[in-house]
C-alpha positions in Angstrom: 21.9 -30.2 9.5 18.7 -30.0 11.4 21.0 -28.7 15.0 21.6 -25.7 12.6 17.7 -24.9 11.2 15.9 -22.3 13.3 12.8 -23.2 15.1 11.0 -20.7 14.1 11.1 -18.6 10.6 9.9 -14.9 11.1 9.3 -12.2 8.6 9.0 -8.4 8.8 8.8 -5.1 6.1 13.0 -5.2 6.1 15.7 -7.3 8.4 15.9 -4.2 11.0 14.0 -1.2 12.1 15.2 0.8 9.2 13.7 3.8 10.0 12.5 4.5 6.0 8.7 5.2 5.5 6.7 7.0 2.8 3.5 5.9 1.2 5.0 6.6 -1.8 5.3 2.8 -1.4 1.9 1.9 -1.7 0.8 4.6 -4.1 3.5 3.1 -6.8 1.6 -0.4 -6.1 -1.5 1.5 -6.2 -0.9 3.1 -9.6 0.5 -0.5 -10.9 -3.2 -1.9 -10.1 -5.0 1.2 -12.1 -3.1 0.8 -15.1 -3.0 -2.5 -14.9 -7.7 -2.2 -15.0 -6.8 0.0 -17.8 -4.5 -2.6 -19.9 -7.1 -5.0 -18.9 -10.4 -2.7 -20.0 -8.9 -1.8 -23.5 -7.9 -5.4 -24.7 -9.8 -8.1 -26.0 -6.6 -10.7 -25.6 -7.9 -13.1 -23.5 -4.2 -14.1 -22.3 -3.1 -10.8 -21.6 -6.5 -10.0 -19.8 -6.0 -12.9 -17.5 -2.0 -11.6 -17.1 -3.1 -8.3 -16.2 -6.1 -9.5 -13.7 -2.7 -11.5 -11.9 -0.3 -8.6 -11.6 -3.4 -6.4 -10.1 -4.2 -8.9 -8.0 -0.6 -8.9 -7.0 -0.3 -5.4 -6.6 -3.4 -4.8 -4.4 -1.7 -7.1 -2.2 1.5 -5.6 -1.9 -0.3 -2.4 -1.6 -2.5 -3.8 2.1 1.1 -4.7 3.1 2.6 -1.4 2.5 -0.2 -0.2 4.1 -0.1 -2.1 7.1 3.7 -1.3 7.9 3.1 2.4 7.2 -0.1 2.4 9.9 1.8 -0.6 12.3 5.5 1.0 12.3 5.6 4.9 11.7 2.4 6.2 12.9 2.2 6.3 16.7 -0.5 7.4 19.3 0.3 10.9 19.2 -0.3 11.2 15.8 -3.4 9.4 16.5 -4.4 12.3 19.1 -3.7 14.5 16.3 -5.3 13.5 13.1 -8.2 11.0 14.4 -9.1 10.5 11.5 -5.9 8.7 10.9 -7.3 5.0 12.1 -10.9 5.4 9.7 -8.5 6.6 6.5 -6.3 3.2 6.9 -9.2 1.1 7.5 -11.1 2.8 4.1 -7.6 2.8 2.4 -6.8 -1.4 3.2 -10.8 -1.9 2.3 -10.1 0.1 -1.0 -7.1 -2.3 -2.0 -9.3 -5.3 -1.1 -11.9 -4.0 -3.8 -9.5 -3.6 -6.1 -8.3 -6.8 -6.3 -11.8 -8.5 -6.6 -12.4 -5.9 -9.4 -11.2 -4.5 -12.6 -13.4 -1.7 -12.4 -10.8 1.5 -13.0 -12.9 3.7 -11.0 -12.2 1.3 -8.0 -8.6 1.4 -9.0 -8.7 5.0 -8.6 -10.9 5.2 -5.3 -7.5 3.3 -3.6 -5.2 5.5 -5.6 -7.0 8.6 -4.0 -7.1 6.7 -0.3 -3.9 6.6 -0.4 -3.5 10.2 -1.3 -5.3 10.9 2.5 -3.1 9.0 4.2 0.1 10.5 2.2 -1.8 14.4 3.1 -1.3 13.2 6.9 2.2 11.4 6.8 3.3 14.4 5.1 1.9 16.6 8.0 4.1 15.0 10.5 7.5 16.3 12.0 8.5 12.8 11.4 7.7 12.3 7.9 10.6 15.2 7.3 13.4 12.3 8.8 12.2 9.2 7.3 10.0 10.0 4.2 11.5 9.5 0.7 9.2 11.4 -1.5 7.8 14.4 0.0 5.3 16.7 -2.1 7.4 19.3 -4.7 
């Protein structure tokens, strides 16, 4: 069975360049770990205070990821050369979700909610976003 195994196991955000992008991805995640500092704040269940600290923790993480593929896979230099800001809002956005997992403070919760609303101002901005994005503002 070992002739069959691959040498070496690789992952990535889907199996192919899919071509499907919206922060709408990390804002969902990003909302699960505010509420989730908000179920945490207003019990005084022990248990469920350690479950919610778990699913945050979880959450921020999936948010950096999200994150990451949104700044890695859609955004390109020229959208660099036009919002240039763009590199600054990732790196305060991906610092935001690390804070939020080491805290259950809800007004850090809702500093990485709001970072991700930058980076959703610009995505939305692009001629891109109009092809690939999911969610676009109403």
């Amino acid at each position: 069975m070992g002739l069959f195994r691959p040498k070496q196991v690789v992952y990535a955000h889907c199996d192919l360049f899919c071509g499907v992008y919206d922060p709408a991805q990390a804002k969902i995640e990003a909302m699960s770990v505010l509420k989730a500092c908000e179920k945490f704040a207003a019990s005084d269940d022990e248990v469920f205070r350690q479950r919610a600290v778990l699913i945050k923790e979880e959450r921020a993480e999936m948010v950096k990821h999200h994150l990451g593929v949104l700044w890695t896979d859609f955004f390109k230099p020229h959208h660099v050369e036009a919002f240039p800001a763009l590199h600054d809002l990732f790196w305060k956005a991906i610092k935001a979700a690390g804070d939020a997992k080491k805290s259950t403070d809800i007004e850090v919760a809702k500093q990485l909610v709001e970072a991700i609303d930058d980076i959703a101002a610009v995505f939305w901005q692009t001629e891109e976003s109009k092809t690939v994005g999911v969610y676009p503002p109403a």
